[in-house]
N, C-alpha and C positions, 0 to 999 in steps of 0.2 A: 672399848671393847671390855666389857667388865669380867669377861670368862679367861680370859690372856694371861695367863703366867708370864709376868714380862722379866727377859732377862737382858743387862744390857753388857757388851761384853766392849774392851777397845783390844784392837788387834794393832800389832807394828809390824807398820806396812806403809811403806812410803805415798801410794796410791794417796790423791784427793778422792776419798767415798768414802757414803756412810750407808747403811741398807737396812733393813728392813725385814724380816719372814714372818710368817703367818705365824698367828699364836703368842706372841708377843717379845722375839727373840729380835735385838736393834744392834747393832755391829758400828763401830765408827774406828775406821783406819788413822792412826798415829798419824800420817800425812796430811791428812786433811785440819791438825790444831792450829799450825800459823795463821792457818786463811780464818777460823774460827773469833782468834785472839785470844779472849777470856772467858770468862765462864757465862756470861751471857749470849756469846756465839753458840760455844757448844751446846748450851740448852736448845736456841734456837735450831741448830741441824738436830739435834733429840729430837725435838717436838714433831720437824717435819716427819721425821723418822716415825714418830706414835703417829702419829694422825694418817701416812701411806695403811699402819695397820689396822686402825679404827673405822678407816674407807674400804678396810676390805682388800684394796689394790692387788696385796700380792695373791688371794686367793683368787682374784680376777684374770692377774697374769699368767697364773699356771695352769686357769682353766680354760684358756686362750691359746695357751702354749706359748706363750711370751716371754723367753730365757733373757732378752738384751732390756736393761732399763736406757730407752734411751735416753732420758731428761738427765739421767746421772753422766751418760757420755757428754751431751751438752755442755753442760755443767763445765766438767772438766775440760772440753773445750776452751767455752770462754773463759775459765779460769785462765788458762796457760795462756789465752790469747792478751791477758790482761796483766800477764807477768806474774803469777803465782804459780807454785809448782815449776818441779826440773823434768824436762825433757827428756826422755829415754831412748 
């Protein structure tokens, strides 16, 4: 998206998520760096992160009305189902 002010922020926050807004704003929670490892994971979750906003996704989601990401609930699913992440 070559218009996108992209800003990328890390919040601490135990959650496994990383997200995405319109415009080019990319959020990744503290919780989610073990499952990462090094700095080629976290590019990787970046990337997927740019590319949800280069598809458009979330300006799709909210003109849909679509507040739940579910692929990120998945996600964190099978993470936990897989022994990553503590249970709350």
């Amino acid at each position: 998206m070559s218009n996108a002010r992209w800003e990328f922020v890390l919040f601490e926050d135990k959650e496994l998520n990383a997200f995405a807004l319109p415009e080019g704003k990319v959020g990744v929670n503290t919780g989610i760096l073990p499952i990462t490892r090094d700095e080629a994971g976290l590019a990787t979750v970046v990337a997927h992160e740019i590319d949800h906003v280069s598809a458009r996704h979330g300006t799709e989601r909210m003109s849909q009305g679509m507040a739940v990401q579910v692929d990120g609930a998945i996600r964190s699913v099978a993470l936990e189902a897989a022994g990553y992440g503590g249970a709350t």
